[in-house]
N, C-alpha and C positions, 0 to 999 in steps of 0.2 A: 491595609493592615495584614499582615501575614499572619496565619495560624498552624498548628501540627498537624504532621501526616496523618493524623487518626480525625484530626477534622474533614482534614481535605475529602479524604476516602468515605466519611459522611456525605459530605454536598454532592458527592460521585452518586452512590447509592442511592440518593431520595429523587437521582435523575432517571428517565429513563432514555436521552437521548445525552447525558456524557457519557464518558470513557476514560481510566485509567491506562488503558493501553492505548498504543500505535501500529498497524498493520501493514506491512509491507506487503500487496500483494500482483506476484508473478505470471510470466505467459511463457508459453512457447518460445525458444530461439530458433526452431524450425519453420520454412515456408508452411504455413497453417491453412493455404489455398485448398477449397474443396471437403474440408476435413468434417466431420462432425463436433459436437460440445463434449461429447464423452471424448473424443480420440485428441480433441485440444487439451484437453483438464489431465491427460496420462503425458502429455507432452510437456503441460507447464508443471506435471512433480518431477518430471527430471530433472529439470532447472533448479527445481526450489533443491532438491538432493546436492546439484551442484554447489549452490548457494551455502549448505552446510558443509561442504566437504573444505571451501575455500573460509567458512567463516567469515563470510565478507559477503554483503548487497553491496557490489559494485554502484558508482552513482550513473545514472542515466546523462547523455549531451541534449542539446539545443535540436538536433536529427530526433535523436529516439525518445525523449522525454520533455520537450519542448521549456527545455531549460534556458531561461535568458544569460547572456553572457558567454563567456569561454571555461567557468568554472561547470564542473560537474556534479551530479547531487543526486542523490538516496530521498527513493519520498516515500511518503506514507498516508494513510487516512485514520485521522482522529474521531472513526465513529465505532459505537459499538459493535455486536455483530450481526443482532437484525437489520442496523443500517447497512452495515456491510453488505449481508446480503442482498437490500434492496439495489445497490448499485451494484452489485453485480449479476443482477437478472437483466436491470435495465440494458446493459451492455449488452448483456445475450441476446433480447428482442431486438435492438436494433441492427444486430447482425443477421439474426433468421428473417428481419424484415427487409434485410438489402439496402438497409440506410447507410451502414457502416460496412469498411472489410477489414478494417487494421482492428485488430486482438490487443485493448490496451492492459486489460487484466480478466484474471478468471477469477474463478474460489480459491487459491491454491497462494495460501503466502507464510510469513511470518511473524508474530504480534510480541511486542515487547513491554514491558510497562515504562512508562512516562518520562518516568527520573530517568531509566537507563536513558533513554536516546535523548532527553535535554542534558545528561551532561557529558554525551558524547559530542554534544555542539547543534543538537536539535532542535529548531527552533517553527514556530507557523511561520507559514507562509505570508507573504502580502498581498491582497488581495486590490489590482490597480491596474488602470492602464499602462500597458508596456511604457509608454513615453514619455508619463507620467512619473511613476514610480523610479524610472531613471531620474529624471530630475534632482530629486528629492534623498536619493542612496546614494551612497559611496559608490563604484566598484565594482570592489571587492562584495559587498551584499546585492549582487544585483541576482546569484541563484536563486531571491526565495520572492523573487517577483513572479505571480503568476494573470495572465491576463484578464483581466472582467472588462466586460463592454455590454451595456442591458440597452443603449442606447438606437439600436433600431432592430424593429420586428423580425426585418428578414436574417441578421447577422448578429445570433445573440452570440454572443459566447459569455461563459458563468463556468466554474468547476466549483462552486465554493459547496457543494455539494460535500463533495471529498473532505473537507475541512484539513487540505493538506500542511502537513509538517514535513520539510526537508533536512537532510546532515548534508554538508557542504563537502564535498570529495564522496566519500563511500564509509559505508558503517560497520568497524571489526564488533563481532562479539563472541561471546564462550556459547558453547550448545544449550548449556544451563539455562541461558537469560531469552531464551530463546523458546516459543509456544506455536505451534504447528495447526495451522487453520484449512481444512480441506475439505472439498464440496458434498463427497458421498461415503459409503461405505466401500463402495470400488475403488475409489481412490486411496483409502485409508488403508485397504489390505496390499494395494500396488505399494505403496508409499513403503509399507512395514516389509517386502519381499526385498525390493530395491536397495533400500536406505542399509548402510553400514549396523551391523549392531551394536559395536559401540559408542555411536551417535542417539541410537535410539532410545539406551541407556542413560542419556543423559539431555535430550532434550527436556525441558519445562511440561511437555505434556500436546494431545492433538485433541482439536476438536471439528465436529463433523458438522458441517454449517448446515446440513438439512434437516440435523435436529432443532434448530433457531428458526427454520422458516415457519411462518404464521400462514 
């Protein structure tokens, strides 16, 4: 049974683990080899500045965003911003502990609310075995296939953490519909020095994710 946006945004509210918004969050395009967390995080606001300048999250390939198929795709995480933050500290220990070296995200993106990116074509993700979920899909929907396997201890893999939503191709939007998420205070003054003013003017607003951590 469907009900009004002023419901909905109730059932949001009385949660503390939904979300009205979607987070698109960025890294580095530079080799990141050697670098520190601070000198990664001044690396991925250049990006994100690019990102506004083009008006467009280009959609990541099956290489750099382990997108199934030939179609390309813009993703996102459907969690608040404390969860947010939780996965993205986790990221970070597993880099300072040498488990990982590839930079999948930092603190550094941009959040939109819901409506905008379902009706630019945003939809969750599926959550299924690759071979699986071909099966079963068209196509043409095989970008919002993402991999689950719980099936043996040494080889999990699971993202359903992310609770990702994808747009199929790349996502245009206006700087208005568009809210500014960044990890410190450092970043936030980089951001405002670098960033065009007329964009600044008209972005939806930043917020500084270390005021959220617990």
């Amino acid at each position: 049974m469907a009900y009004t946006y002023s419901d909905w945004e109730e059932r949001i509210k009385d949660r503390t683990d939904l979300t009205s918004t979607l987070t698109h969050l960025t890294k580095p395009r530079e080799n990141i080899q050697n670098l520190n967390d601070d000198e990664i995080n001044i690396l991925a606001v250049n990006n994100l500045i690019r990102i506004l300048k083009d008006k467009e999250i280009k959609g990541s390939t099956t290489e750099t965003g382990y997108i199934v198929g030939d179609d390309t795709s813009a993703c996102f995480q459907d969690a608040p911003l404390n969860s947010l933050i939780q996965n993205i500290e986790h990221e970070k220990r597993r880099r300072n502990q040498g488990k990982q070296r590839k930079v999948r995200y930092c603190g550094v993106g941009l959040t939109f609310r819901k409506q905008f990116v379902f009706n630019k074509g945003g939809r969750p993700v599926i959550y299924e075995k690759t071979k699986v979920a071909e099966e079963f899909l068209s196509e043409n929907e095989h970008w919002r296939i993402v991999n689950i396997d719980l099936s043996e201890d040494n080889n999990i893999i699971d993202w359903t953490h992310e609770r990702e939503w994808r747009v199929k191709g790349s996502l245009k939007f206006n700087w208005g519909t568009a809210h500014i998420v960044l990890p410190d205070k450092e970043c936030i003054d980089y951001f405002k020095e670098k960033c065009p003013e007329h964009i600044l003017n008209e972005i939806g607003g930043i917020s500084n994710l270390k005021a959220f951590q617990i």
